[in-house]
C-alpha positions in Angstrom: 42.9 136.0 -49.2 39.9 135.6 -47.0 36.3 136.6 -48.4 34.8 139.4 -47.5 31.9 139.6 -44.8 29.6 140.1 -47.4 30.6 137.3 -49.2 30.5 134.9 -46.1 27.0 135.9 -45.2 25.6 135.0 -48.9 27.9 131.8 -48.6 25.7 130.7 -45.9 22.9 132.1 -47.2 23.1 129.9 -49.9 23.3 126.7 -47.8 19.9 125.7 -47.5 20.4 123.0 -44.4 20.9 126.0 -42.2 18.0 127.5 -41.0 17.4 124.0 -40.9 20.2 123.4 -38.1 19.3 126.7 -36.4 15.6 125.0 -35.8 17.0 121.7 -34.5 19.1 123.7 -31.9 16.1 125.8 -30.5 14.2 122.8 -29.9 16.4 120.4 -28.8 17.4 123.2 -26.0 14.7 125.6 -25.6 16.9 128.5 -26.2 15.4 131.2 -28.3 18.1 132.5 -30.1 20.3 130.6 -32.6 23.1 132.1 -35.3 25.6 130.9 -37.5 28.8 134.1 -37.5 31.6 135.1 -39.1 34.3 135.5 -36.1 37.7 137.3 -37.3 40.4 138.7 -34.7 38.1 141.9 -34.5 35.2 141.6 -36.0 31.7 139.5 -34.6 28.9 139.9 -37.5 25.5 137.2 -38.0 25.5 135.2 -41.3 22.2 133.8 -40.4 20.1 134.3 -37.5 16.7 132.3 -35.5 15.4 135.1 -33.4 12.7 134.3 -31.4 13.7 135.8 -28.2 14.0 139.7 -29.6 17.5 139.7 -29.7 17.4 141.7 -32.1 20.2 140.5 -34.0 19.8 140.7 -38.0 22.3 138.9 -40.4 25.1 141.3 -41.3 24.5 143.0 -37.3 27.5 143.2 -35.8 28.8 142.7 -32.2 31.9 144.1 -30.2 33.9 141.1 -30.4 35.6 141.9 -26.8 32.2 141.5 -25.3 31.2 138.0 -26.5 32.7 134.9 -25.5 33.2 133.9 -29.0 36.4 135.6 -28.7 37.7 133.6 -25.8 36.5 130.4 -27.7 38.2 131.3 -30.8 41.9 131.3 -28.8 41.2 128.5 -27.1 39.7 126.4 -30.0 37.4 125.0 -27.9 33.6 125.0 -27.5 31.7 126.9 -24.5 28.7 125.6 -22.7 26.8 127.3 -19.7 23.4 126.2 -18.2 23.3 128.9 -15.9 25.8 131.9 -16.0 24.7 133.4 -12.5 26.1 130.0 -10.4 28.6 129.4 -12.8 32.0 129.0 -11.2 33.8 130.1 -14.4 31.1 133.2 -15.7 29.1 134.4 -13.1 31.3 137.3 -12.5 31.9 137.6 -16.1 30.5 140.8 -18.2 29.4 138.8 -21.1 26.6 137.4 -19.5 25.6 140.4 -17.7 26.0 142.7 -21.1 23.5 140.4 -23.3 21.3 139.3 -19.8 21.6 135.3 -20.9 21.6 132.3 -18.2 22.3 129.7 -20.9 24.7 129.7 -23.6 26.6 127.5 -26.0 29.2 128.0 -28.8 30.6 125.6 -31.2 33.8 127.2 -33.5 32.8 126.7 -37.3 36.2 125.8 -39.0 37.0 126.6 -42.8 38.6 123.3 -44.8 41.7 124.7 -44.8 41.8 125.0 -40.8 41.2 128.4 -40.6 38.3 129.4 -38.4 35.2 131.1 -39.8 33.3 131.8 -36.9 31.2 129.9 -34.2 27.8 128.3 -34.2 25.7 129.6 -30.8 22.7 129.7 -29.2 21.5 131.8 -26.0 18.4 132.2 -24.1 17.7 134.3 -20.6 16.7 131.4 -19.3 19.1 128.2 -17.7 18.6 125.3 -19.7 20.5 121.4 -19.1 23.0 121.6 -22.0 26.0 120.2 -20.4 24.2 116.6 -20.0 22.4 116.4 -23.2 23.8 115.6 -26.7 23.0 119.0 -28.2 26.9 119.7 -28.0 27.7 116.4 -29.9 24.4 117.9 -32.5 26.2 121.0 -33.2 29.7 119.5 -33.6 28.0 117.4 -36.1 26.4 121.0 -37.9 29.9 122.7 -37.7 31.3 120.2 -39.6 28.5 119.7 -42.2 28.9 123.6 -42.5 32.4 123.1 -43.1 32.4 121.2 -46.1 29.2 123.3 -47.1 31.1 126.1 -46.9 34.1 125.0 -49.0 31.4 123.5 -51.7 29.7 127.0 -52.3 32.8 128.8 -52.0 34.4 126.6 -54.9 31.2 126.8 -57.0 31.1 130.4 -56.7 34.9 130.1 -58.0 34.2 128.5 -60.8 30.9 130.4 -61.5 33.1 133.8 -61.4 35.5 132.3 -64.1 33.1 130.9 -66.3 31.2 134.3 -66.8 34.9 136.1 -67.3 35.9 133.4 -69.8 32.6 134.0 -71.4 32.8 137.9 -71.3 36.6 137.1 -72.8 35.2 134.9 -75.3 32.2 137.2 -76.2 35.1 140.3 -77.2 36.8 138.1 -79.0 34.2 137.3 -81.0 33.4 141.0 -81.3 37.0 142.1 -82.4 36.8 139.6 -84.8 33.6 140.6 -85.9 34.5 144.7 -85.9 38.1 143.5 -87.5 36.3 141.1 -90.5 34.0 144.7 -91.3 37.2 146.6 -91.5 38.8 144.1 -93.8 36.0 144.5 -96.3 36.7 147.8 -97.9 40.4 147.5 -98.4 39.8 144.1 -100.2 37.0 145.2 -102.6 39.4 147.8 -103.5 41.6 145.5 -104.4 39.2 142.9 -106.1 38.0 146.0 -108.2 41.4 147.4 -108.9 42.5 144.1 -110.5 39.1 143.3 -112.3 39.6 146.4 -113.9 43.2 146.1 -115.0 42.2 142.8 -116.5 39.2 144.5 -118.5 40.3 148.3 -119.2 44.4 147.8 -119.5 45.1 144.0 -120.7 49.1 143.3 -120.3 49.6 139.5 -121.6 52.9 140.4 -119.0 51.1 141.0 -115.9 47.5 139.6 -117.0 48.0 136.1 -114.7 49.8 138.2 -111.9 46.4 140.2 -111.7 44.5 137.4 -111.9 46.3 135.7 -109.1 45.6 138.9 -107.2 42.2 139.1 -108.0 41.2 135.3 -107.3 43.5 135.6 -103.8 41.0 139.0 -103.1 37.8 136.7 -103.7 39.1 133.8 -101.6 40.4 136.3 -98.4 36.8 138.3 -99.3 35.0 135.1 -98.9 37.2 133.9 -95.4 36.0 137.8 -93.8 32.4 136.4 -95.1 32.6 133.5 -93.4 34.3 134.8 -90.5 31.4 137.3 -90.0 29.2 134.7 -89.9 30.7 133.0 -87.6 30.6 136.0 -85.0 27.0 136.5 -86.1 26.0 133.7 -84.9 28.3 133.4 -81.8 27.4 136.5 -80.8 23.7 135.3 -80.3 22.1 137.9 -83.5 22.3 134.8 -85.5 23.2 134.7 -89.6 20.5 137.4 -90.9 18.6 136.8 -93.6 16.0 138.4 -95.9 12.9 135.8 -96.3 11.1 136.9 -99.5 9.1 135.2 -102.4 12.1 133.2 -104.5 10.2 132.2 -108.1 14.0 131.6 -109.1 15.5 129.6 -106.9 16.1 126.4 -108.6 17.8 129.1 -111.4 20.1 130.4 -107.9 21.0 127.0 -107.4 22.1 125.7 -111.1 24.1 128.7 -111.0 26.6 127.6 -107.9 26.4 124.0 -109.1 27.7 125.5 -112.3 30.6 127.7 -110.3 31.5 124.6 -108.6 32.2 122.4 -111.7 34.2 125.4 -113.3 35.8 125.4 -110.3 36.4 121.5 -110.2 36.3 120.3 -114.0 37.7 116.8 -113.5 35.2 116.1 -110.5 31.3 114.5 -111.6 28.8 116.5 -110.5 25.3 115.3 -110.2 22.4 117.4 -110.1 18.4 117.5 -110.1 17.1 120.3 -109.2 13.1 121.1 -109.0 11.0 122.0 -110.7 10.7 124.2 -107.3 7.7 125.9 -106.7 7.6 129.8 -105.4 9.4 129.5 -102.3 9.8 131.8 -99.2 13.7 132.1 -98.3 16.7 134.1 -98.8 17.9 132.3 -102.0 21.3 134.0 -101.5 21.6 132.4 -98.1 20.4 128.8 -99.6 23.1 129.2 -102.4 25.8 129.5 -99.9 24.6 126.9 -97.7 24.3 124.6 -101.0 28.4 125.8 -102.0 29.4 125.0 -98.6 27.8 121.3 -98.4 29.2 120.9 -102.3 32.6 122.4 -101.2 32.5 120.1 -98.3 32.1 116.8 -100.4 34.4 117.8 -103.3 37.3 118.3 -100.4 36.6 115.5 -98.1 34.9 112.6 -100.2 36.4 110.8 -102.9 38.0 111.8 -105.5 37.4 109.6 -108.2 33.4 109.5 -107.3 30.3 111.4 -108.1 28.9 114.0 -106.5 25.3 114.0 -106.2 23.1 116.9 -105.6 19.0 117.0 -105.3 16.8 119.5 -104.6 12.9 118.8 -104.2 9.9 120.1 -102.6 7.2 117.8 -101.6 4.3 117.8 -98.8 5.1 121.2 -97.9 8.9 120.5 -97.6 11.8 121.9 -99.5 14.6 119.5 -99.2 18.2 119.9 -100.1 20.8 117.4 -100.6 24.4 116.8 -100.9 25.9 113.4 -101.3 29.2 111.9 -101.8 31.5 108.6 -101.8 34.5 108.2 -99.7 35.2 106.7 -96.5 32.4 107.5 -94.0 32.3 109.3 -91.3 33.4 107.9 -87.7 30.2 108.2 -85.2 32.1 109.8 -82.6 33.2 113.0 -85.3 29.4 113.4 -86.3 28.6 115.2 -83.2 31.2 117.8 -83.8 30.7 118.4 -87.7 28.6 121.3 -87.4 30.7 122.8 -84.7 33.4 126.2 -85.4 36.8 124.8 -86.6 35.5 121.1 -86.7 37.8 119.2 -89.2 38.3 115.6 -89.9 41.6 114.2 -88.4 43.9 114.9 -91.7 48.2 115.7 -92.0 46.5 116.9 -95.6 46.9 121.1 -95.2 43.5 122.6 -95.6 42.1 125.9 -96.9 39.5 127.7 -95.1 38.7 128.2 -91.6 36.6 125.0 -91.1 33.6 127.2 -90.9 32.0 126.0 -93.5 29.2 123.4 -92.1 29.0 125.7 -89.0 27.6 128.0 -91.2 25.5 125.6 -93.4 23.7 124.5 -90.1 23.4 128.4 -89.0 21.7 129.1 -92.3 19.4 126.3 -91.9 18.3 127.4 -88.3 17.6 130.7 -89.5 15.4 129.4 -92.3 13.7 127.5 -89.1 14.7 124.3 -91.0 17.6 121.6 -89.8 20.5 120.0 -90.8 21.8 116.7 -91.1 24.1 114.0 -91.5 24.2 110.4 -92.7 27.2 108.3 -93.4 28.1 104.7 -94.2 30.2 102.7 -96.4 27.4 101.8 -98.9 25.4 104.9 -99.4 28.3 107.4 -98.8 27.6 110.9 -96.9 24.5 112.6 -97.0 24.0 115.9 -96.0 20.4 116.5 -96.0 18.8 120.4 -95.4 15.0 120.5 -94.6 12.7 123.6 -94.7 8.8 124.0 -93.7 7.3 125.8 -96.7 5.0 127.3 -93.8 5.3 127.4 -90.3 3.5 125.0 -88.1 -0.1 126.3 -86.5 0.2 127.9 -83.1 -1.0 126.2 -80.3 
């Protein structure tokens, strides 16, 4: 389907070598008048236009096809040179020159790369000028070309331009529905967390106890995935992963407390950990505790595991730094570029729980924090995951 008008003038428009050719062909000829149009079977309309005669011709003007001798050079497929239209043999009794008052005149047809025609490059002046024995035709044979594969380049980048921003706008509901479809998710599974907890505490059956528990501990785990999912869309959505800076006198306290889930969690795994003294710290100590179960979730599952685990958590020259480090086989160069992307997992045929969301949000809460994230990994040391956090922000400028 051939563009619109509309979209062939701003085509042009957007090739910047044009007004560029329309000045070369005034002054190589002396004509005042100079355009690049779009030519269809009825239609004559300017895409760009060099007016210094007072034509009066303004791109997106339009001329009665019939009258122009574009429309003869389009059947014919060949270009159409006249010094002087009044002792012309083939257009001194023609109307076209009489209807627009020109002596000399030249058009070259402007092909598309698929053979189609687009238009014509021209020229005009009421004056005769020697085009016939100059190389001005041979100059704008050489234009229509260039314009040719100008016009296919623009027209393909403004293809793929219009498909990115749909995939995007696609990508951006997605993200939404899974965003609006995670909130509605909450509700029904607290119900069901609470329901259980309290069957387990206010009606004890030694029948059905571990067949509540099962659903109780499968609530918290799907509860935690429409967490983590939220997160994700938080921060794909461009809001980013809120959180709720405040004075934290406790956090080392926060911090024991998931290292402690963790090893009830894991009890045959060694887990390492030093942890402050830490002094009164600004940060969302929720937010740090999840970042610091992620990174301790992530070495548990993907280090070794027969070795330790090795936590550390210290503040010093106005730094609070966090970090995670375990044994196992290191990570290849070419995967640490992708860790703290959506979905990134290490090439496994082990099944996997989660979503692979986990150091995606790790690095998320560290940007919101205005800290970093970071990875090292060798065979010696082991992988190190490494948070850091300005106690205060740096002076302005």
């Amino acid at each position: 389907m051939r563009p619109s008008a509309a979209a062939d003038i701003a085509t042009i428009n957007r090739i910047s070598a044009v007004p560029a050719m329309l000045q070369v062909i005034t002054e190589m000829t002396g004509m005042r008048f100079a355009a690049v149009a779009r030519v269809t079977q009825h239609t004559w309309t300017a895409c760009a236009v060099l007016d210094n005669l007072g034509f009066g011709l303004k791109p997106g003007g339009e001329l009665d096809l019939a009258t122009t001798l574009c429309f003869e050079s389009m059947n014919s497929n060949l270009p159409i040179i006249i010094d002087k239209a009044s002792e012309d043999p083939l257009y001194q009794d023609h109307r076209t020159p009489k209807i627009y008052q020109f002596e000399s005149y030249i058009t070259i047809p402007v092909y598309r790369a698929d053979g189609d025609l687009f238009g014509t490059l021209c020229a005009l002046d009421p004056e005769p000028a020697a085009l016939k024995n100059s190389s001005i035709q041979t100059t704008m044979e050489s234009f229509a070309r260039l314009l040719t594969l100008q016009i296919e380049t623009e027209e393909n980048l403004q293809q793929v331009e219009t498909e990115l921003a749909l995939a995007r706008e696609h990508a951006e509901l997605r993200e939404q529905f899974i965003a609006v479809l995670g909130h509605d998710l909450r509700n029904p599974l607290f119900a069901m967390t609470t329901a259980a907890e309290r069957l387990l505490c206010k009606h004890p059956d030694p029948q059905t106890n571990d067949l509540v528990q099962h659903i109780r501990t499968c609530g918290l785990r799907a509860s935690q995935l429409v967490e983590d999912v939220l997160d994700f869309a938080r921060g794909r959505l461009g809001s980013g992963i809120p959180v709720h800076l405040r004075q934290c006198p406790d956090l080392d306290q926060v911090l024991e407390h998931v290292v402690s889930e963790v090893r009830h969690i894991y009890p045959e795994r060694q887990i390492n950990s030093i942890i402050g003294p830490l002094d009164v710290i600004e940060c969302d100590s929720n937010r740090l505790a999840q970042l610091l179960s992620n990174l301790l979730t992530n070495a548990i599952t993907h280090g070794s595991a027969t070795g330790p685990v090795q936590i550390r958590c210290e503040t010093h020259a106005a730094v609070f730094t966090l970090s995670v480090t375990n044994q196992g086989i290191p990570i290849p160069t070419q995967a640490v570029q992708q860790l703290f992307q959506p979905y990134s997992r290490p090439a496994t045929d082990t099944p996997q729980a989660g979503l692979g969301l986990g150091l995606y949000i790790a690095s998320q809460i560290a940007l919101s924090h205005n800290g970093r994230l970071s990875v090292l990994s060798d065979e010696l040391q082991g992988t190190t995951f490494t948070f850091t956090m300005p106690l205060s922000l740096p002076p302005e400028p």
